[in-house]
N, C-alpha and C positions, 0 to 999 in steps of 0.2 A: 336644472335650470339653464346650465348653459349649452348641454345640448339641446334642448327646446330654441333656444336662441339664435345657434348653429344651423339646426332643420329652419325655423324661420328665414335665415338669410342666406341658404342657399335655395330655398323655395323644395326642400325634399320633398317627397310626395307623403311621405309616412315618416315619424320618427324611430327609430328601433335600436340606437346606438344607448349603451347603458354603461356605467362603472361600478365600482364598490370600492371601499377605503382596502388594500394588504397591508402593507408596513408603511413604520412612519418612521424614519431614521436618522442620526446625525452624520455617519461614516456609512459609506459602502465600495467593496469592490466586485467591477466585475471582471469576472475572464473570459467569457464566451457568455451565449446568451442562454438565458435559465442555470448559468452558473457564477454564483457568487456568493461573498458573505456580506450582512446588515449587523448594524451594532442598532440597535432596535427597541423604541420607546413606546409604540403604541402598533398592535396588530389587530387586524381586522375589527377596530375598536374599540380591543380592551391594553388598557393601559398599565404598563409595569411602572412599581415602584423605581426598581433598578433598570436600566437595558438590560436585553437579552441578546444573544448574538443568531442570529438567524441564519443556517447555511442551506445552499441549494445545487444539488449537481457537484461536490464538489468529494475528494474522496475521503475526507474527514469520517463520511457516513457512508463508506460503504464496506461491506460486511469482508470484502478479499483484503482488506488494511486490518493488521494485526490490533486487537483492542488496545493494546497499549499505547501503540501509534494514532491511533484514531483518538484517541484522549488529548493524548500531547499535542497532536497537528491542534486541536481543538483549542487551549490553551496557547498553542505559538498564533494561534487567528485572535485572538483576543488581546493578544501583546501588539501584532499587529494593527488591530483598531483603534488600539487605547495606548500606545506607548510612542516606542521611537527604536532604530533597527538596529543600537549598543545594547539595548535590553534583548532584546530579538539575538542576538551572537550569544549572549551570557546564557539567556536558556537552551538553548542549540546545543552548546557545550557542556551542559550541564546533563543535558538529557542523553546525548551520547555516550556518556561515563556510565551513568544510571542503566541503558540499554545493552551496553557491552557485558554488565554484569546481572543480566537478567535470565530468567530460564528459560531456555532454549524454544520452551513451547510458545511463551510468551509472545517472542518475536519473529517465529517464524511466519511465512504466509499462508493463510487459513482455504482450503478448496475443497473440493468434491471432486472427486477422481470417475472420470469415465474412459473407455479405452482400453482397459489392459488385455484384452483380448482380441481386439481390432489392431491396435498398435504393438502388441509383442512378435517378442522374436525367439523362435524356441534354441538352446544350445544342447547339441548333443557328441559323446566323446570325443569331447575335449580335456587334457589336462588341466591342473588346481590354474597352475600358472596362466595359460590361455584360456581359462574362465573368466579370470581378473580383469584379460585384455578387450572381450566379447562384451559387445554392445546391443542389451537385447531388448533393440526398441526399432522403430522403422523410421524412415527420414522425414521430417514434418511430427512428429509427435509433440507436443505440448509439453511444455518442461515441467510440470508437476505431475503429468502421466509417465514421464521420460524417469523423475525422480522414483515415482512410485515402482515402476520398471527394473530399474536398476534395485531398489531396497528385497524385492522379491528375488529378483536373481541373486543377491548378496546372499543371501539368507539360502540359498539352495548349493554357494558356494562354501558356505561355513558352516554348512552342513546343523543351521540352525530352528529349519521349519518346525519342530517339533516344540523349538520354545518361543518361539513370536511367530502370532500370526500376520501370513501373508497379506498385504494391501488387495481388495476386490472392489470390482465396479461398483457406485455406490458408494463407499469408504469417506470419510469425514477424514480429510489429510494436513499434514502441514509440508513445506517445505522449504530447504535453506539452499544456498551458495555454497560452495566449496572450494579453496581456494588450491590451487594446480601446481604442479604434482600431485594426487594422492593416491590412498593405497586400493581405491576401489575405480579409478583411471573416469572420474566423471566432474562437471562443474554445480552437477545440484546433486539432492539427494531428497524424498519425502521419505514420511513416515507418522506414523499415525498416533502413538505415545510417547514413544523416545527409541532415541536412535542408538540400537543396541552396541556395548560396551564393545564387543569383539568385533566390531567393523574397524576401530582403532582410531576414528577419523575427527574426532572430537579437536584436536589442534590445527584442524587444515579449514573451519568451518567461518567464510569470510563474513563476520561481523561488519567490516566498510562496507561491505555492496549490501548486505542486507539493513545495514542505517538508512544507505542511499534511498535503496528502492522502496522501503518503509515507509521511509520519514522523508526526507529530504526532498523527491521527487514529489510527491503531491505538494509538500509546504511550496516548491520553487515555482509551482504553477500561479499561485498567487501574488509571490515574490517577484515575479517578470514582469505582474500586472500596475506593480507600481517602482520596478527599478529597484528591488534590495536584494543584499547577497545573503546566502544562506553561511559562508564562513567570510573571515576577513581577508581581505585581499591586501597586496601591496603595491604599488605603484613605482615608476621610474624616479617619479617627483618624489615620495616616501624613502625612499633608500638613499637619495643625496643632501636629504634635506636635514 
């Protein structure tokens, strides 16, 4: 009706402009365009008893976010809709305790490995010790083909191929951070089950950067959108006061 009203009063020559009801909501944020969440009472018509939270474009839902972070982001959007950003810190903290002491597969970041043959680097006699040091990937390689790289060369320097198979193109992988110094000289590592016991690397494997990049970094994209911090901060005023 009120585009008929519209084409009327500007004298269109045809009307052809159309809409349809999407969501109908009380909260919404956005961060960029076709990227946001709705706390969301009626879509496309049909109407919830409860809201539902409607996400779009945003990384809650996409499949390289570790499922368990992709929950949680999902729940810290709903604290955000529905709450206030002292509930928002409490869960944050609660959740990093919880992910610190999760199985490594859990939290690691979930890929599809192409390149190991385009991006490797073959090493040949070399000593045990300058195996270690040998970096057998080429410059520009993608850091979870870089990871998978190194997991294969590990494996041919611990004289292991025989008991874990090698990562191949194709391969459904994971991969973590590593924190520096360690004994395989790299800052990621993939691997496709679990990261074999005789690499030794399991105490060097940095849980903060892998919370960060997890969690933290999607959840802050929202959090910018309306000014909250993702930990507590302190102030000049807070410390004299």
């Amino acid at each position: 009706k009120c585009y008929n009203e519209l084409g009327e009063y500007v004298n269109a020559y045809e009307q052809t402009m159309d809409m349809k009801r999407e969501a109908l909501g009380d909260r919404a944020i956005w961060t960029a365009k076709k990227r946001y969440i709705i706390n969301v009472y009626n879509n496309e018509g049909v109407e919830y008893a409860k809201p539902k939270m409607k996400i779009m474009g945003l990384e809650a839902i996409k499949s390289s976010t570790p499922v368990i972070c992709r929950e949680k982001i999902k729940e810290a959007f709903k604290i955000i809709l529905e709450s206030d950003q002292a509930t928002l810190l409490q869960f944050i903290s609660k959740f990093r305790s919880e992910f610190n002491s999760s199985p490594l597969s859990d939290i690691a970041f979930p890929r599809g490995v192409n390149g190991i043959k385009e991006y490797g680097v073959k090493c040949k006699d070399l000593s045990d010790e300058q195996a270690l040091r040998f970096a057998p990937y080429k410059s520009g390689t993608p850091i979870h083909t870089k990871g998978a790289l190194i997991y294969n060369h590990m494996l041919d320097v611990y004289k292991l191929s025989k008991k874990y198979q090698k990562i191949s193109d194709g391969d459904k992988i994971k991969f973590v951070y590593l924190k520096q110094p360690n004994k395989i000289n790299s800052n990621v590592l993939s691997f496709s089950d679990i990261i074999p016991k005789e690499f030794d690397i399991q105490d060097r494997i940095d849980y903060n950067q892998l919370f960060e990049k997890t969690f933290i970094d999607p959840l802050q994209i929202v959090l910018d959108a309306i000014d909250w911090k993702a930990e507590e901060t302190s102030s000049l005023e807070d410390l004299f006061s």
